[in-house]
C-alpha positions as CSV (number, residue, x, y, z in Angstrom):
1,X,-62.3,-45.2,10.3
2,X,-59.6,-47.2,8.3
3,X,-56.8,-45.3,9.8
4,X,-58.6,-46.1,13.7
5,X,-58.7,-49.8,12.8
6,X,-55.2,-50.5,11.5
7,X,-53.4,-48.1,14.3
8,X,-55.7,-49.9,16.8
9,X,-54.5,-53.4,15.7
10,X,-51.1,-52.1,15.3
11,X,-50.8,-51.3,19.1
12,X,-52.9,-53.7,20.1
13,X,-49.8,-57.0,19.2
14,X,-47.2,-54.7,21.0
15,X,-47.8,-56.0,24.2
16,X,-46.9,-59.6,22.3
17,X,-44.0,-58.2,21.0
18,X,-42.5,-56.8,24.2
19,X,-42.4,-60.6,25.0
20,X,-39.0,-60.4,22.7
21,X,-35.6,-60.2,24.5
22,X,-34.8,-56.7,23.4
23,X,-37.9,-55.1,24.6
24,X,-37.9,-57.1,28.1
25,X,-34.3,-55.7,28.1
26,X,-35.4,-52.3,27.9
27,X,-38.2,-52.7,30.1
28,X,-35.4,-53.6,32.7
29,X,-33.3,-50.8,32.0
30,X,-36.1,-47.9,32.0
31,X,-36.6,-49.3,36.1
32,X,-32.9,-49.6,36.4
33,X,-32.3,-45.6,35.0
34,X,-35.0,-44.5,37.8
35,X,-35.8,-46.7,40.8
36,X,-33.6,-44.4,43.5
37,X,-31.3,-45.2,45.5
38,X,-32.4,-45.6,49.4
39,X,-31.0,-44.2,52.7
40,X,-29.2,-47.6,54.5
41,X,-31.2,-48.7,57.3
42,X,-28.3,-48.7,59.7
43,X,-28.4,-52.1,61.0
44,X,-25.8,-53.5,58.3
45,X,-22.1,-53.4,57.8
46,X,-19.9,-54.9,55.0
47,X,-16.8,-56.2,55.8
48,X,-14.6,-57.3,52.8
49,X,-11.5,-59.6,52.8
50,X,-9.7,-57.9,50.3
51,X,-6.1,-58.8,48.4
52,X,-3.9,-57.0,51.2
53,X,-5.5,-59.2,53.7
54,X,-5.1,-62.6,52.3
55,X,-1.2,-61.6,51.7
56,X,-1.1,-61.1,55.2
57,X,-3.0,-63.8,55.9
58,X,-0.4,-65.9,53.5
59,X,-2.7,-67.0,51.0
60,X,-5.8,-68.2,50.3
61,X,-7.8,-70.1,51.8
62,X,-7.1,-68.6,55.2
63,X,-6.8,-70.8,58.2
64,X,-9.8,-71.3,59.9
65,X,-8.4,-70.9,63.0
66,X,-7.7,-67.6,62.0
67,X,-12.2,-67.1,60.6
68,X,-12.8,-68.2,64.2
69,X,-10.5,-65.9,65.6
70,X,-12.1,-62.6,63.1
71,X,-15.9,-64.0,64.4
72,X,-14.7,-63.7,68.0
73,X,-12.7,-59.7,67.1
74,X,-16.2,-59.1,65.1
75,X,-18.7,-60.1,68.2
76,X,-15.8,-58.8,70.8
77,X,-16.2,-54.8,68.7
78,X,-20.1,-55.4,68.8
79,X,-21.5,-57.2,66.0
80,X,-24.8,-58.7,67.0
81,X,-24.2,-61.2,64.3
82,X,-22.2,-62.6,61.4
83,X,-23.2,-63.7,58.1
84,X,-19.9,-65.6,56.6
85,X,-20.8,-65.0,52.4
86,X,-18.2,-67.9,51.9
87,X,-18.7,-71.4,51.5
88,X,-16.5,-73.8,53.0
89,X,-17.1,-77.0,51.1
90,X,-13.8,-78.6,52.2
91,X,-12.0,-79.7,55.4
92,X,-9.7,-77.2,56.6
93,X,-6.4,-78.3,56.2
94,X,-5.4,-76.9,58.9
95,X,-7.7,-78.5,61.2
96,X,-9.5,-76.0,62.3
97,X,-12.9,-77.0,61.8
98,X,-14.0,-77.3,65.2
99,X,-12.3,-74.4,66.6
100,X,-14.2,-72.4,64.0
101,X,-17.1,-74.0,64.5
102,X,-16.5,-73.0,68.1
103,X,-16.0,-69.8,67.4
104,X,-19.8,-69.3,65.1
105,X,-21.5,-70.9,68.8
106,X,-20.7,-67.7,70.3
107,X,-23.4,-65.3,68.7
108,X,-25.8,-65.5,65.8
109,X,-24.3,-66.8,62.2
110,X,-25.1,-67.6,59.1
111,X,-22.8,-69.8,56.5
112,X,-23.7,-69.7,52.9
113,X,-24.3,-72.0,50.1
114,X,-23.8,-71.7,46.2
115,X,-26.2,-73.0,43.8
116,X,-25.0,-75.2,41.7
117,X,-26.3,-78.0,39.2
118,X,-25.7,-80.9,41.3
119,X,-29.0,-81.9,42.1
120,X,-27.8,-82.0,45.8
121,X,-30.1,-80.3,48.0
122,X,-29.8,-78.7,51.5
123,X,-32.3,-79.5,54.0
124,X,-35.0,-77.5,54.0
125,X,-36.4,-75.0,56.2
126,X,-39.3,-73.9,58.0
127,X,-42.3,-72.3,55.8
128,X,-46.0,-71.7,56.4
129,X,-47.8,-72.2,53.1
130,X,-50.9,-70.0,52.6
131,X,-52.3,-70.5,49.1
132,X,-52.4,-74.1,47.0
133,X,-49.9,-75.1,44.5
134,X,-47.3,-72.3,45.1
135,X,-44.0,-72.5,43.3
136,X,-40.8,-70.2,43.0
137,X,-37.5,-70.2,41.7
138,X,-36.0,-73.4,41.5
139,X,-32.7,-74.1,42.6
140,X,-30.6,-77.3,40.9
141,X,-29.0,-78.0,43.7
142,X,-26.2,-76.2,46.2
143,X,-22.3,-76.7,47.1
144,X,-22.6,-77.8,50.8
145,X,-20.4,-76.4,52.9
146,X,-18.3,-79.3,55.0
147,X,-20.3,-81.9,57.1
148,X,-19.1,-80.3,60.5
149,X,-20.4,-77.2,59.4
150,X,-24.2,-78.0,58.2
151,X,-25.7,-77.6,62.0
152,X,-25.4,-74.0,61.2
153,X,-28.0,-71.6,60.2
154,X,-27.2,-71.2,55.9
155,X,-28.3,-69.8,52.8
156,X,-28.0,-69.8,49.1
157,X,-25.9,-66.8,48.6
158,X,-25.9,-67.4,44.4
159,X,-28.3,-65.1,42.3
160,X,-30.1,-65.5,39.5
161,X,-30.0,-63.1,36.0
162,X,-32.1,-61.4,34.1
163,X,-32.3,-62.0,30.2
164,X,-29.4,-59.0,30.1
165,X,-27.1,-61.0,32.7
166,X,-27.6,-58.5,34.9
167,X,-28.7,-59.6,38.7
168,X,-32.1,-56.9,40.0
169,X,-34.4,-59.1,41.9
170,X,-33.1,-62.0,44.3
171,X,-35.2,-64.9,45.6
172,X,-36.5,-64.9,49.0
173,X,-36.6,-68.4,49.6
174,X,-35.7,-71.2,46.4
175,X,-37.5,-73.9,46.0
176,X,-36.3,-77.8,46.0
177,X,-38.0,-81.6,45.7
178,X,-37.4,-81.4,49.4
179,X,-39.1,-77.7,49.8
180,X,-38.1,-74.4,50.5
181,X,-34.4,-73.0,50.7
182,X,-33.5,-69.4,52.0
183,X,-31.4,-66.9,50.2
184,X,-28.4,-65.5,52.5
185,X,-29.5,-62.1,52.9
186,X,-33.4,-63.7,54.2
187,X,-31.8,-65.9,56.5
188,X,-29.4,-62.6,57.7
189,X,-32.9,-61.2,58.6
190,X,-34.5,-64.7,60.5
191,X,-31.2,-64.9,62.5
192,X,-31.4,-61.6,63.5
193,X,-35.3,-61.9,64.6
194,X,-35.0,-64.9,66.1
195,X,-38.0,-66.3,63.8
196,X,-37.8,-69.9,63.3
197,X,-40.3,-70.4,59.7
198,X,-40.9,-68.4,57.0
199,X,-44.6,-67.5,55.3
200,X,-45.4,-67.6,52.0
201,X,-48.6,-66.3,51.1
202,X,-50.0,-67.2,47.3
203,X,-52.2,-68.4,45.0
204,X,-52.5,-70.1,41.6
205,X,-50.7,-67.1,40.0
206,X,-47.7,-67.8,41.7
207,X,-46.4,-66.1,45.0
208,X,-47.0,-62.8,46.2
209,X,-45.7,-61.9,50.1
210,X,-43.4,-63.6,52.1
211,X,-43.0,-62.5,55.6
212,X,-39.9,-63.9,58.2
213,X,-41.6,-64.0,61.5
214,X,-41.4,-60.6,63.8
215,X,-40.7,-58.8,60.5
216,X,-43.8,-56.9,58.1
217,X,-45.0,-59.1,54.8
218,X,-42.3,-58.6,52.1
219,X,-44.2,-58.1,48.4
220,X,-42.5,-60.0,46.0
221,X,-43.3,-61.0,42.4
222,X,-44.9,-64.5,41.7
223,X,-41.6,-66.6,41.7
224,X,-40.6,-65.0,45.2
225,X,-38.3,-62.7,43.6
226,X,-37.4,-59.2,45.4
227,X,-36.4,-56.2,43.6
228,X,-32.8,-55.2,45.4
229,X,-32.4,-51.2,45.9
230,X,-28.7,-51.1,45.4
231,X,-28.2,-49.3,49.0
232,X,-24.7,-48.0,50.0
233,X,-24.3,-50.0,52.9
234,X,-21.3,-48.8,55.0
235,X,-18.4,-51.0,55.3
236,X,-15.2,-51.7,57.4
237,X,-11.8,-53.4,57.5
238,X,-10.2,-55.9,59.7
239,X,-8.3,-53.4,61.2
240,X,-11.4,-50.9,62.0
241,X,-13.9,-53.2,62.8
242,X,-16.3,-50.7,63.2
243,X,-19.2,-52.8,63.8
244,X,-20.9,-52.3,67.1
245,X,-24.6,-52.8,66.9
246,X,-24.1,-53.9,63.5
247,X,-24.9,-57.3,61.7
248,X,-22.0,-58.1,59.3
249,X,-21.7,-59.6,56.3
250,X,-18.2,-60.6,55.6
251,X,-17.0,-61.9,52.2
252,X,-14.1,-61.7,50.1
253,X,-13.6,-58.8,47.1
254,X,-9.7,-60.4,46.5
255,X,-9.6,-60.8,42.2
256,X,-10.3,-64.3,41.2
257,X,-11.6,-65.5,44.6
258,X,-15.1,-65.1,44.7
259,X,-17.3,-64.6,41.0
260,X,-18.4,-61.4,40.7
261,X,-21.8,-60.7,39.0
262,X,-23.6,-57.7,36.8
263,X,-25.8,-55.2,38.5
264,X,-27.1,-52.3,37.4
265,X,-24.7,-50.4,39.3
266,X,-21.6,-52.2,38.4
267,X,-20.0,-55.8,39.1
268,X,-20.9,-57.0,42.7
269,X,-19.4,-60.0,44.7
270,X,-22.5,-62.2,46.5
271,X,-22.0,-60.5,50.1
272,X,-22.7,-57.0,48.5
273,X,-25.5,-58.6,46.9
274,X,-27.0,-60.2,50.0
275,X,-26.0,-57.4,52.0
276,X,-28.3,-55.1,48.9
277,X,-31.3,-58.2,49.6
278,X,-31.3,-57.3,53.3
279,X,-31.6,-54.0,53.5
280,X,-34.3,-53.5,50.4
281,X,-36.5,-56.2,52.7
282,X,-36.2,-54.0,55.3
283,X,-36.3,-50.6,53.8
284,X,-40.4,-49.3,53.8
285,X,-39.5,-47.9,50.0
286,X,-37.9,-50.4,48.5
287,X,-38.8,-51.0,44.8
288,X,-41.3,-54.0,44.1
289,X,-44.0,-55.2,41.7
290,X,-47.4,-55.1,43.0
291,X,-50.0,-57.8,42.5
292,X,-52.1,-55.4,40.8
293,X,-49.5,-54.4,38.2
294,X,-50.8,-56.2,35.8
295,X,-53.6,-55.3,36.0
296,X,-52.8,-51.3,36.2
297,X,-50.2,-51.6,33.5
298,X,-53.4,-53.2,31.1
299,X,-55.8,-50.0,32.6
300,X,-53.2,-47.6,31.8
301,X,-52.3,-49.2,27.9
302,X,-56.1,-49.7,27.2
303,X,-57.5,-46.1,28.2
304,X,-53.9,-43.7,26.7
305,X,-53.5,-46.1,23.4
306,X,-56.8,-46.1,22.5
307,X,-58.2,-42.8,23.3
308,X,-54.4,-41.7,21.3
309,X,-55.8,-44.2,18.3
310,X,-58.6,-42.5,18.3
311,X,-58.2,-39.2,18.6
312,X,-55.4,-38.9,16.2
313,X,-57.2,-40.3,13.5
314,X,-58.9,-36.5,13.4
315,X,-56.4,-34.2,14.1
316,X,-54.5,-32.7,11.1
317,X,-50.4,-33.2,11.6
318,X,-49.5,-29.6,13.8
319,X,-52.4,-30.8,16.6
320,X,-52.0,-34.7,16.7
321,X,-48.5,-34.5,16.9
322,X,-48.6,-32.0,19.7
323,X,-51.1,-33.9,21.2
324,X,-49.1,-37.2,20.6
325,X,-46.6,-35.8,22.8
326,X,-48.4,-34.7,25.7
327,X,-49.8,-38.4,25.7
328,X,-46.0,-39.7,25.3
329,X,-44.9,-37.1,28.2
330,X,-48.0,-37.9,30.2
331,X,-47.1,-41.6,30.0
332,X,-43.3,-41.1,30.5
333,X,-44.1,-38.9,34.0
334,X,-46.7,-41.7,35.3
335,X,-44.3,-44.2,34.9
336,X,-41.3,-42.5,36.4
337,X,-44.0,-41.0,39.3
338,X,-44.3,-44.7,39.9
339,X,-40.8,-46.0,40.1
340,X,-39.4,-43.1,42.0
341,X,-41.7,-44.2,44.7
342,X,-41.0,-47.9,44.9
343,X,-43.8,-49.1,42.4
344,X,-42.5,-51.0,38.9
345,X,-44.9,-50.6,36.9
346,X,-44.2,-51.0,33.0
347,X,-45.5,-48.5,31.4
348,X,-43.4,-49.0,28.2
349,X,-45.8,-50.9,26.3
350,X,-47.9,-47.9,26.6
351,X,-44.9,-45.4,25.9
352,X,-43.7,-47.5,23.2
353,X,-47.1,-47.9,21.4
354,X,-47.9,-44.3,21.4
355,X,-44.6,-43.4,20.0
356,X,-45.6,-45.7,17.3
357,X,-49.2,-44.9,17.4
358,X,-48.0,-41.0,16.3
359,X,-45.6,-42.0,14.4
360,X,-48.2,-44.0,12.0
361,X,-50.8,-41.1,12.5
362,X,-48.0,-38.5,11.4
363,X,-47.1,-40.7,8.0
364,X,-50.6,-40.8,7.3
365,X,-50.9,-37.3,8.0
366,X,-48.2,-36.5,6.0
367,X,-49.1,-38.8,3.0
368,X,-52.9,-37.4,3.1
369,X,-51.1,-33.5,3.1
370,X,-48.5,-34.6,0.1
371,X,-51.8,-36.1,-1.7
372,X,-53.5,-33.0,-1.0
373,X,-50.4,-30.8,-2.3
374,X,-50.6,-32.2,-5.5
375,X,-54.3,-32.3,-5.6
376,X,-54.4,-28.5,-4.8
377,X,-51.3,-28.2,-7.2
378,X,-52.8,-30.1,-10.4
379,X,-57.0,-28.1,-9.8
380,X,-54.9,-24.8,-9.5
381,X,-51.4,-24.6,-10.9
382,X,-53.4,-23.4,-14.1
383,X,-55.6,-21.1,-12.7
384,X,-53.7,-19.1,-10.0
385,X,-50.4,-17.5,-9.7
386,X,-47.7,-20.0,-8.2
387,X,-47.2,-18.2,-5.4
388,X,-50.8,-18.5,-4.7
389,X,-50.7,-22.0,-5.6
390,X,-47.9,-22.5,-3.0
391,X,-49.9,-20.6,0.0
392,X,-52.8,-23.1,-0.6
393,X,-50.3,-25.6,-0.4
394,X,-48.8,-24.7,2.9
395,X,-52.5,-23.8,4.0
396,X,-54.6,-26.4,3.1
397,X,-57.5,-25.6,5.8
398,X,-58.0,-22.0,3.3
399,X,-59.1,-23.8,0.4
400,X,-63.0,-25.6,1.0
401,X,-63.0,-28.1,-1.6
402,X,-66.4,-29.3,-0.5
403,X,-68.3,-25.6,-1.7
404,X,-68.9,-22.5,0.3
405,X,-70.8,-19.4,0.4
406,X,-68.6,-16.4,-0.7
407,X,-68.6,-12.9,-1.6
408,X,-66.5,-12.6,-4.3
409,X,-65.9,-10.2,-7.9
410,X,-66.5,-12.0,-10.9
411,X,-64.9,-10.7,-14.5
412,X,-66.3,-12.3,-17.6
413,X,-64.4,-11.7,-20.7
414,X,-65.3,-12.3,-24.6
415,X,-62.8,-12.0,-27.8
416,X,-65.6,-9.5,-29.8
417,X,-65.7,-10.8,-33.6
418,X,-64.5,-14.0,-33.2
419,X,-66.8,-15.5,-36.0
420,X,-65.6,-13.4,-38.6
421,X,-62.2,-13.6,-37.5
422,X,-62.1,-17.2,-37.9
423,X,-64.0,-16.4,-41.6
424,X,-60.7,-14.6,-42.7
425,X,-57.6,-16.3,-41.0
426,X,-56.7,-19.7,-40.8
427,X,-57.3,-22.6,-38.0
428,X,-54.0,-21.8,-36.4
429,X,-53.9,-18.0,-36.9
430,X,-57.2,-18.0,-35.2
431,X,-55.9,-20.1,-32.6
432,X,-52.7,-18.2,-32.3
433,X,-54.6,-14.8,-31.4
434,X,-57.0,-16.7,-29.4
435,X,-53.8,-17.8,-27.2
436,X,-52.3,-14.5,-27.1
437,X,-55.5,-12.7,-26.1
438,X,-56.4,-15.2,-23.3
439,X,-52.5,-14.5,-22.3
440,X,-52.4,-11.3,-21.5
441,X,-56.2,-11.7,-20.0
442,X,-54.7,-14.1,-17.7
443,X,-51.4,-12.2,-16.6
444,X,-53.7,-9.5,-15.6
445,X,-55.9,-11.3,-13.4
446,X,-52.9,-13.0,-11.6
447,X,-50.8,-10.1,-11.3
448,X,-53.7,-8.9,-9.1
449,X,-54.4,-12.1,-7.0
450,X,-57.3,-13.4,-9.2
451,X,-58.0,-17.0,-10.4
452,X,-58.6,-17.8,-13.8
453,X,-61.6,-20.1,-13.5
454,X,-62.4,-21.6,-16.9
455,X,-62.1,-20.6,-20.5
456,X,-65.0,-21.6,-22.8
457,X,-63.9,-21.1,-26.7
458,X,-62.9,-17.3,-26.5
459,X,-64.7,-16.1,-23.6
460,X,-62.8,-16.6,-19.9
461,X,-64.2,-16.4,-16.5
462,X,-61.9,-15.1,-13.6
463,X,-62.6,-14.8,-9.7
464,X,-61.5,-12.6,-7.4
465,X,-61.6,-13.5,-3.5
466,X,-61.3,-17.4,-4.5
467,X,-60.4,-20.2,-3.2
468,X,-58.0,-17.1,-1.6
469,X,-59.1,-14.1,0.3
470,X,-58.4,-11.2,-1.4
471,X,-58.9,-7.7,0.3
472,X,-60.6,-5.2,-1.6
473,X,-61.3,-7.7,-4.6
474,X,-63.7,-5.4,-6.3
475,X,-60.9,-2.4,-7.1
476,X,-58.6,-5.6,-8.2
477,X,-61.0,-6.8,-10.4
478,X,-62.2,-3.3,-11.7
479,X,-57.7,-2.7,-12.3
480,X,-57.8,-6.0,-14.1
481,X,-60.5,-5.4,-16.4
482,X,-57.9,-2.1,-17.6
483,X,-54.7,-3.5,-17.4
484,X,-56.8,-6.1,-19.8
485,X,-57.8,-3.6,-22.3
486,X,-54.0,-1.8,-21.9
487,X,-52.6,-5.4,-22.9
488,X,-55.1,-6.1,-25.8
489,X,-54.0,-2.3,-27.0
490,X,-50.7,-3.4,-27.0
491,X,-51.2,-6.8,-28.6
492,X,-53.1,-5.3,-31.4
493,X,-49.9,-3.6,-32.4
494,X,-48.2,-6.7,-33.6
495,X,-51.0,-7.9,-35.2
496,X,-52.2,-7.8,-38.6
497,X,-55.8,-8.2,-37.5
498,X,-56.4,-6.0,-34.4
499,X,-58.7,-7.7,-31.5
500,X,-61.4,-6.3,-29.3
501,X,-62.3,-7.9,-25.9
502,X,-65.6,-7.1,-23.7
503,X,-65.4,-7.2,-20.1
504,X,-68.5,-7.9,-17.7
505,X,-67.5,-7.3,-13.7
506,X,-69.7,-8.0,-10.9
507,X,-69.9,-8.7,-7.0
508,X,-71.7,-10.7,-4.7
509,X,-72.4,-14.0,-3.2
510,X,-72.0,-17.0,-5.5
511,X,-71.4,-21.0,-4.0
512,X,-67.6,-21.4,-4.9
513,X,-66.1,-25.2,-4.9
514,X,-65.6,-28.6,-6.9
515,X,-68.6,-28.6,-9.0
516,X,-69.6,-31.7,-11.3
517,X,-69.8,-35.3,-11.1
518,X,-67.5,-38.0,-8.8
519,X,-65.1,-38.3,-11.3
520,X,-64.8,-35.3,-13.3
521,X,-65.0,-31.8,-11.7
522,X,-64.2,-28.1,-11.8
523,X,-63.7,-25.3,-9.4
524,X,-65.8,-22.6,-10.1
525,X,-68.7,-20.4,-8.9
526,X,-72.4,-20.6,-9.2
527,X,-74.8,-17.5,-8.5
528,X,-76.5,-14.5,-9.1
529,X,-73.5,-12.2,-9.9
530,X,-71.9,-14.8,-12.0
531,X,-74.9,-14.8,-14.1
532,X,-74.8,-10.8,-14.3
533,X,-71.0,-10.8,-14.8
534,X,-71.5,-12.3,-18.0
535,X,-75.0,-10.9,-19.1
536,X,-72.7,-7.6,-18.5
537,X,-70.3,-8.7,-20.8
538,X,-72.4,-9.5,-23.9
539,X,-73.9,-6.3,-23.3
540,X,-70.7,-4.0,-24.1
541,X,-71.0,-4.4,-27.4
542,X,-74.6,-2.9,-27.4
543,X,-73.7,-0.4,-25.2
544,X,-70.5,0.5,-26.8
545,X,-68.0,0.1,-23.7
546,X,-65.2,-2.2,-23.3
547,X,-65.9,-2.2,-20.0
548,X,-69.2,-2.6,-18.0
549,X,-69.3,-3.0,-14.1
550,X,-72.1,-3.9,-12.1
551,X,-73.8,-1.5,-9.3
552,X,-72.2,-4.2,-6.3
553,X,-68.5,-3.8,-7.9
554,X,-68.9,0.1,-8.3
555,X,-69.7,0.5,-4.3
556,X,-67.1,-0.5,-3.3
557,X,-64.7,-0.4,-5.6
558,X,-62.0,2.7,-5.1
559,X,-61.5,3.6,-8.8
560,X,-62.9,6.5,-10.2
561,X,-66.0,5.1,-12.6
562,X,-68.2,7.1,-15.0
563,X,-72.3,5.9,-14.5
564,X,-74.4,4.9,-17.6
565,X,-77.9,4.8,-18.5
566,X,-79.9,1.8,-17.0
567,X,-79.7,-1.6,-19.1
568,X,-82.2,-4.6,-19.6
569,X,-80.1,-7.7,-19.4
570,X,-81.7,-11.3,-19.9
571,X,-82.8,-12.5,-16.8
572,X,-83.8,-10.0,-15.0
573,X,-86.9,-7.7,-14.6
574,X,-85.5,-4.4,-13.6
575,X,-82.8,-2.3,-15.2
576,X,-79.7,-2.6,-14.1
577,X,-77.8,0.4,-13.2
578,X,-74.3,0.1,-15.0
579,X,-71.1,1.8,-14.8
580,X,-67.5,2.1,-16.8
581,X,-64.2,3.3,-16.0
582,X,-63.8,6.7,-16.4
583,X,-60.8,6.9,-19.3
């Protein structure tokens, strides 16, 4: 539950932190890398004044005389209207105001204006307001174009950046002290309807349609901002002019002339970028941000983050990670689902948390398995053979710390004489043969894929089928219990004072686990044929066998074993039908 509540406030401040530049940035750039690019909707063409031009032209600026006389070519090869992307602040020097001015009376144009911090504004235009206290972008002020020349339709044909400097969504309409100012490309679009106001629909929140008379509702974001689909719009030269039944935007692309400004798909001059406005308000697919985003983008966050938070918090490493990444694909394919079809949606609170989110639950996951590993490593490293130790290790889930049922063998061992052994020798002779007997016990056991459970003075306990699965664990333990007696054979060779061992082996069900208090504990086995492993064991001497194996072990053990008479052992009411290896 720890783990739930300090992942859940983790993920819970990202959406604070994608405040921060950097992550707005990217937020920008995952919309930039998938919002596609749309068909043209055949009612624009560009027309750029490019270097070539103006040498012909001898310089800029070009005569006006000579604009008037390109409007007139333009409406003569079947524009049905001209938006001039160029201001014209200045008289001409030529004097050709009036002719030019002459010349934009023919057919439907549209001069532009450039923002700029002034505090000079244009008059305003016509809007409809539907909604109290609505507010948009706010514009500083414009470079008016010359007195002789501000009867005319006009627009703001500047554009405001993002935090990255790059230009993606473009004011409808700015706002003033006076009122509302329209951006080129929206004024393209009234011209070209005939509309005379525009309609801004919003609320508290800010704005959230505007619509230029004759044309649908355009959804915008809450400044009045439109997301631009960067659309290839065809374009011509002065000498083609191929512009019949085309509205034109003409500008100049000549180095130095006219700023150019970041886009996501390279550096643009403003009639491109009007041009772009126009056709993405007119396009039925064009990219925007829905009122409801917000909202959608909070559903979305809540229901994946959390349910990932929670859910990962009980998976082991191989399943929350896999299911991490389903989450993190899931998220990824909803988000790109949404963009591809014109709806930004940020989903990258939610893709960025839950990469987060899994990357906390995998260090947790991997601490808790290292912590494990050394737990299993420091209860067994003594008990089992490494290479079992390591298995455990690598496969935690085989080991039940918490206590099981198992069948299991069970081999209880006794150094025979040991009180008047420690009579004759010394402290550390004793001690010395007491090491070298539980030795070779304990390399017999492991060579066969037993554990050595305990040893208590000279007597050891060993398990077979624990905390490992062992296949046929009663032949293994029988084999043991005479490789034991081979090795004590051998021992007694170099020793001045030979040994004896008793062995007690028997099967069954025992409850295998930790077993003792909270702090202090053992694994080991408690049961019936534990018990009867070691009565077994003190009974050898009586009987006179090294070896005496219960009637469980014999069954099903595969070695060939000689039967015995019937014992008592303590404990038990009935005889017990006994068996040793057959030598």
């Amino acid at each position: 539950m720890k783990k739930v509540i300090f992942t859940t406030f983790i993920i819970l401040l990202l959406p604070l932190l994608f405040q921060l530049y950097p992550l707005e940035i990217l937020k920008l750039q995952t919309f930039d890398a998938f919002v596609e690019e749309q068909q043209p909707s055949g009612n624009f063409v560009i027309l750029s004044i490019g270097e070539e031009d103006i040498e012909k032209e001898g310089g800029w600026p070009i005569p006006r005389s000579r604009l008037a006389q390109i409007h007139v070519d333009l409406l003569n090869a079947g524009a049905l209207g001209v938006g001039w992307v160029v201001s014209f602040p200045q008289p001409d020097r030529f004097g050709g105001d009036e002719v030019f001015l002459e010349a934009l009376s023919y057919g439907p144009s549209v001069l532009s204006m450039y923002e700029y911090d002034n505090k000079k504004y244009p008059p305003t235009t016509g809007t409809v307001l539907l909604g109290d206290n609505i507010s948009g972008i706010s514009a500083s002020g414009v470079v008016e174009n010359t007195l002789i020349l501000q009867s005319l339709p006009q627009g703001i044909s500047s554009a405001p950046t993002e935090v990255d400097n790059l230009v993606r969504r473009v004011p409808l309409l700015y706002q003033t002290p006076n009122g509302f100012v329209p951006s080129f490309g929206t004024e393209v679009l009234k011209m070209i309807v005939g509309a005379k106001t525009y309609i801004i629909k919003g609320d508290e929140n800010g704005i959230q349609q505007i619509t230029v008379q004759g044309l649908p509702p355009v959804d915008v974001d809450r400044l009045g901002r439109k997301w631009v689909s960067w659309v290839n719009t065809p374009q011509t030269t002065l000498e083609e002019m191929d512009v019949n039944g085309k509205y034109v935007f003409v500008g100049v692309d000549a180095a130095g002339i006219m700023p150019q400004v970041a886009t996501p798909v390279g550096l643009l001059e403003p009639h491109k970028i009007q041009a772009a406005l126009s056709e993405s308000i007119l396009l039925e697919n064009s990219p925007y941000i829905p009122d409801w985003a917000i909202a959608a983008e909070i559903l979305v966050f809540t229901i994946f983050v959390l349910t990932i938070s929670l859910v990962l918090a009980y998976l082991n490493m191989t399943k929350g990670l896999a299911f991490g990444a389903i989450f993190v694909a899931s998220t990824g394919v909803l988000g790109v689902f949404s963009i591809k079809n014109g709806i930004l949606l940020d989903f990258s609170w939610t893709f960025v948390s839950e990469m987060i989110m899994s990357g906390v639950v995998f260090y947790m996951r991997f601490r808790e398995q290292y912590k494990l590993r050394l737990e299993i490593k420091k209860q067994f490293e003594h008990y089992l053979d490494p290479r079992q130790v390591k298995q455990l290790q690598d496969n935690p889930d085989l080991l039940k710390l918490g206590g099981e049922k198992k069948y299991c063998s069970y081999l209880f061992t006794d150094l025979r004489g040991f009180t008047s052994l420690s009579e004759k020798l010394s402290p550390e002779e004793v001690t010395e043969i007491m090491n070298k007997t539980l030795t070779v016990q304990v390399n017999a056991v492991q060579k066969l894929g037993g554990m050595t459970d305990k040893f208590i003075g000279d007597a050891g306990m060993f398990i077979f089928g624990a905390p490992l699965d062992l296949e046929d664990h009663e032949t293994k333990a029988v084999q043991a219990a005479i490789d034991i007696q081979k090795g004590i054979a051998e021992l007694n060779k170099t020793l001045t004072t030979p040994v004896q061992v008793g062995v007690g082996c028997q099967s069954g069900y025992a409850v295998i686990g930790n077993m003792g208090s909270d702090t202090r504990f053992d694994y080991s086995a408690i049961g019936d044929a534990v018990n009867t492993a070691a009565r077994l064991e003190s009974a050898t001497k009586e009987v006179g066998e090294d070896i005496l194996i219960g009637h469980k072990t014999a069954k099903n053990c595969k070695l060939v074993l000689k039967l015995l008479k019937p014992i008592n052992v303590k404990g038990k009411k009935d005889k017990l039908a006994i068996w040793t290896v057959n030598e």
